[in-house]
N, C-alpha and C positions, 0 to 999 in steps of 0.2 A: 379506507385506502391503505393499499400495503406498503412498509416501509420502502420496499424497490421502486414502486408508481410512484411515491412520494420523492425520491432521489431522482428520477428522472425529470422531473419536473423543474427539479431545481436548475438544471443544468444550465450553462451560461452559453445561449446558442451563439452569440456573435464571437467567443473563442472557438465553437466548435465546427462552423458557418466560414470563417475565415479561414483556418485550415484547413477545410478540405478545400475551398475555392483555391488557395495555392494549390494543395497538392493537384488540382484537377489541372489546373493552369501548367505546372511543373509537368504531366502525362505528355500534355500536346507540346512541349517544349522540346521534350528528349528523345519523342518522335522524329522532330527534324535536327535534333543536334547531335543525336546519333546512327544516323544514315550511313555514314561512313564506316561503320562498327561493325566487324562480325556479320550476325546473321540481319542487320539493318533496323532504321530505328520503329517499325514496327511491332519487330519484337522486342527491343529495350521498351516499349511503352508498354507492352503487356504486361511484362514483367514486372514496371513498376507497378500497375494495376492490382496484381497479385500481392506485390510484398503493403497495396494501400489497403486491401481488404482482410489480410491478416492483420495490421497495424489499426485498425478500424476495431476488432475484436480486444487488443491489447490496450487501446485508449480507453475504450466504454468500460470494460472490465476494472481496468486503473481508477476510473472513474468513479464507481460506483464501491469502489473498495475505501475507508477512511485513511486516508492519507497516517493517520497516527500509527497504523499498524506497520506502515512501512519503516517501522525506526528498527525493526526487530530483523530487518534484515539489511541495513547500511553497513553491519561491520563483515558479515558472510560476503556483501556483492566488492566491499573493499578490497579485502584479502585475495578475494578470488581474481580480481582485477589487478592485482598483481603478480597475481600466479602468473595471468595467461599475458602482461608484459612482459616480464621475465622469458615464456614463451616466444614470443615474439622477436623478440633483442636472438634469441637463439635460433630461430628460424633467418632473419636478418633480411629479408627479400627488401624491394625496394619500395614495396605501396603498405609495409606495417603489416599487413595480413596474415592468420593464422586461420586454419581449416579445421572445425569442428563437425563430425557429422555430416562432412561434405560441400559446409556453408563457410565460406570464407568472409572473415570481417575483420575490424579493425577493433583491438582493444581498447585503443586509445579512446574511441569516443565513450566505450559503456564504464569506464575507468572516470570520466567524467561526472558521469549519471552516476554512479555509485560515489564520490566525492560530496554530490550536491546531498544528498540521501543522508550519508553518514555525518556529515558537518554541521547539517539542518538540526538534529537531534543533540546531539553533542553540546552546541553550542546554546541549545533550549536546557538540557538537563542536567551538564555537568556541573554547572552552579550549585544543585541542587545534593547533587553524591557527594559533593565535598566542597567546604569553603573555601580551599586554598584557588579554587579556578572561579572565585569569584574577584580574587585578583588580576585587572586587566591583563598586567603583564604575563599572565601564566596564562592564563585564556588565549592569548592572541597567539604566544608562541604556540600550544598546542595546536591550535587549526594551523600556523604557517610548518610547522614539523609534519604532521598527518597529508598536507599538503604539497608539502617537497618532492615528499617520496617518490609518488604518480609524475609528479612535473620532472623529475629527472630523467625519472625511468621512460617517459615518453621523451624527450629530449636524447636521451642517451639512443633510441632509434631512429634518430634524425627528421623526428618529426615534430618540426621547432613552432609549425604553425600551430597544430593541436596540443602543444605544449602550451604555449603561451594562452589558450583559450583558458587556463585555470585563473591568469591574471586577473580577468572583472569579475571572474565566478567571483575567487576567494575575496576582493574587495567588497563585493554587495553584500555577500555572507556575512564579513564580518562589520561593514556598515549597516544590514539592516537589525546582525544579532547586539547593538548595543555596545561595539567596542568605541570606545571613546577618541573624538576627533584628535587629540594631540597626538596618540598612539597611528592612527591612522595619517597624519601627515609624515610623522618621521620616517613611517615604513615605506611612502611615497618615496621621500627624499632621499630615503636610503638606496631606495631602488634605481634611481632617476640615476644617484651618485655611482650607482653601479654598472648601466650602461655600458661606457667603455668596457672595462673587463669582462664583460659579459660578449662582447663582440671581438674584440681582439684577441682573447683568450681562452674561453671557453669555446663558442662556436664556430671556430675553425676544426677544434676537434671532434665535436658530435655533431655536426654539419658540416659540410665542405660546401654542398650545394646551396643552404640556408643563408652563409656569406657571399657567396657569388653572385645572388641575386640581389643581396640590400647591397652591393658594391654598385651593379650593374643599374638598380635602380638611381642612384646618389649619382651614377654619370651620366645617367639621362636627366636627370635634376639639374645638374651643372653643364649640361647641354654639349657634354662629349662625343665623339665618334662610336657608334654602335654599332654592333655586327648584325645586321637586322637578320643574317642568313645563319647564324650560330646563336648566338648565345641570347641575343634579343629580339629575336625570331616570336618568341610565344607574348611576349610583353609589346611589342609594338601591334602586330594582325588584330589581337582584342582589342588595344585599344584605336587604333584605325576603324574597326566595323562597327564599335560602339561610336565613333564621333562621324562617320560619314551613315548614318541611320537616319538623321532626320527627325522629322516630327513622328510620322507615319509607318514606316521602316521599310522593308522589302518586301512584306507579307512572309505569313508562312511557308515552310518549309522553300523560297526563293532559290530560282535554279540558276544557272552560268549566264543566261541570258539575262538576266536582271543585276549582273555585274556583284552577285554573293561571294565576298570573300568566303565564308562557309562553304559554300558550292565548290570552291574550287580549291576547296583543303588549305586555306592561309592559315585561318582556325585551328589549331592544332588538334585534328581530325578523333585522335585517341584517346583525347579527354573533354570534347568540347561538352558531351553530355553531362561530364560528371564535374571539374572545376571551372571547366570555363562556358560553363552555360548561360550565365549572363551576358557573354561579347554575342552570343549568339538570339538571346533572347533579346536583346538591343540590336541588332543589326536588322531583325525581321519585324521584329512590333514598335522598333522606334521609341521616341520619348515619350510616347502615349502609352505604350505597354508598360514599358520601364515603371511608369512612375503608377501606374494601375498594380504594379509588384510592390514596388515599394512601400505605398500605400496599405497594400492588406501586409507586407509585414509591422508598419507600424502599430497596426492596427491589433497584431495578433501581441505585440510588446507591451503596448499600453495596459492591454485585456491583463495579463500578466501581473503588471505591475498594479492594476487596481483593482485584482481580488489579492493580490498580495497585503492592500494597505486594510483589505474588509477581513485577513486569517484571523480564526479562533485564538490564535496563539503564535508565539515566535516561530517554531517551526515552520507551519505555513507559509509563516511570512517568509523566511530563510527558500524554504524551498521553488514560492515563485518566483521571489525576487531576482535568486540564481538565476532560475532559468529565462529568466528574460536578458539579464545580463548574456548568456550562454548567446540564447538567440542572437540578440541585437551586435553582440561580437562579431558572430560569425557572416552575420548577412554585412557589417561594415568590410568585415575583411574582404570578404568574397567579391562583392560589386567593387571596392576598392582598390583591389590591384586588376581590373578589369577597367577603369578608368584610369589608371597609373598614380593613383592617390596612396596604393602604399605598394611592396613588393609583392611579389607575385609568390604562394604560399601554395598548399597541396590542402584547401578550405572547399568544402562543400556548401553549397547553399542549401541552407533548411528547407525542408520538403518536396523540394524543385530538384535538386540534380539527383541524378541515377545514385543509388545506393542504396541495398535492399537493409541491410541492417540496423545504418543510418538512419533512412526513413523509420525504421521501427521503434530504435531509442528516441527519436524526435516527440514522437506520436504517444512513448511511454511517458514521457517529461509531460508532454502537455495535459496526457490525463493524470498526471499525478497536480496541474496546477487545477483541472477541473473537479477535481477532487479535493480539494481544499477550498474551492468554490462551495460546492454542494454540502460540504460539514461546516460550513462556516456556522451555521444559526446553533451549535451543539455547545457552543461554550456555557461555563457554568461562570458562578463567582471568584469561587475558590480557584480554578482555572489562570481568570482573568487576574485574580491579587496575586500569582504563583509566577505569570509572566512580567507582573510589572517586578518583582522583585527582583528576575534573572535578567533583569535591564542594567548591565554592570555599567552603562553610561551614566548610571543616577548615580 
């Protein structure tokens, strides 16, 4: 049997099973949530088609590649991920975007993916280069310094949601790599302590719109006068067509007749496919779809987290455990301010909303978790005595 036939084998079909049933799920989604769009949402579905079949190539490939080899290039995809912020801050448009080659994408998310990569390895073998980072405190500041950097730079383009998505990364990272809970509450606390200045002072100036919304959201909390036709316009229609959906919903693609607020552009028409694709995917498939979504993304989180707990070694474990964090962030934020459970952010939903690039990096993460799946059985002794040592919690 050759090592390739051997690798396939191994593969963990209910991770690989479950995402594409979302992404297939997400196809016939963006179909009707982007109707209104351009050239209408038959060709947004093709399209995502196209970018699932390149990203199909990009997972299996990831896959079948040993996730160890990827540490060789965590600091190249770093660096370069800040180049093209850097780029981006200079370009300054107002969706993050930067045009390579014709392809326009957002830094910010592969700036992520390049964090998870680099942090993953680092925090497996810097123990190892030198004893002084087997000191918690030097360890911890290094990941929260290599981490700043990304997190500013994505904040300083006023993109405070994909900013904050490094928060449960770099948490799990440095919970699953071994940092010690006392370390781990203070940085909580300290953060908690920091809140305010973080809102009153910082984010009025690299966000003006990032404040206006957790204002806007905190006076529909407190049950103030809201300009449904301005400024709460996008935060009430979602959440109205997700709470009058029903068990059942509207069905697909539901036209004016069937009293679709989608249908009749409440939905805020220009992004329903892409952030607000869940008021939409609720308003037509009801509680019953809703929770049929929900469901396989737990299910793809869990997958995650329980070849995270079977890695050969810490980095695997670092690197699923991230990305489930990553996931499970993103899909709270997204369906969450689509229920009015938190502010309403510029969050795509994993696999499901239009986004050709997005979908790509999604789909590289996961086969970088299926890949750590399938080398699981490669560990050695030596290996296993080498990670218990870099366990600076002991």
């Amino acid at each position: 049997m050759t090592p390739l036939l051997k690798k396939l084998l191994r593969i963990n079909w209910v991770l690989l099973l479950t995402m594409f049933g979302i992404l297939i799920f997400g196809v016939f989604a963006i179909e009707s949530a982007a109707r209104h769009v351009g050239q209408g949402g038959e060709w947004f579905a093709r399209r995502q088609q196209i970018w699932i079949l390149l990203g199909t190539g990009v997972y299996l490939t990831t896959s079948l590649i040993d996730y160890r080899l990827f540490k060789f290039i965590g600091i190249p995809m770093y660096i370069g991920g800040i180049g093209l912020m850097v780029a981006a801050l200079k370009v300054g448009n107002e969706v993050h975007q930067i045009s390579l080659g014709g392809i326009a994408f957002q830094p910010a998310q592969f700036m992520v993916v390049a964090g998870i990569i680099l942090l993953s390895f680092l925090i497996q073998d810097l123990p190892q280069w030198h004893k002084i980072f087997r000191i918690p405190l030097v360890l911890v500041t290094t990941i929260l310094v290599l981490s700043m950097i990304p997190f500013g730079l994505v904040a300083m383009a006023g993109d405070m949601g994909s900013a904050l998505m490094w928060v449960p990364v770099i948490a799990v990272a440095m919970l699953v790599g071994g940092v010690p809970y006392r370390y781990l509450t203070f940085f909580t606390l300290l953060g908690v302590a920091l809140i305010p200045l973080a809102y009153y002072v910082i984010m009025p100036k690299v966000s003006k719109r990032g404040a206006q919304r957790i204002e806007l959201f905190i006076d529909s909390k407190q049950g103030r006068e809201l300009d449904i036709r301005g400024d709460a316009y996008a935060q009430y229609y979602v959440t109205m067509a997700v709470g009058r959906s029903g068990y059942k919903g509207l069905g697909h693609g539901a036209g004016e007749e069937k009293g679709s607020l989608h249908a009749n552009k409440y939905i805020p028409w220009k992004t329903a496919h892409n952030d607000f694709i869940f008021g939409v995917i609720a308003e037509e498939q009801g509680f019953r779809g809703t929770m049929i979504l929900v469901t396989a993304f737990g299910l793809l989180i869990i997958q995650c987290v329980y070849i995270a707990y079977y890695s050969r070694d810490m980095a695997g474990q670092v690197i699923a455990g991230s990305i489930a964090a990553l996931f499970g962030a993103h899909v709270f934020q997204n369906i969450g301010m689509c229920i009015e459970l938190l502010p309403i952010t510029g969050i795509p939903l994993p696999l499901v909303s239009y986004s050709g690039t997005f979908v790509l990096m999604c789909m590289f993460m996961l086969g970088l978790v299926q890949s750590v799946w399938i080398h699981k059985s490669k560990g050695t002794p030596e290996l296993e005595e080498k990670t218990v040592e870099m366990s600076v919690r002991e």
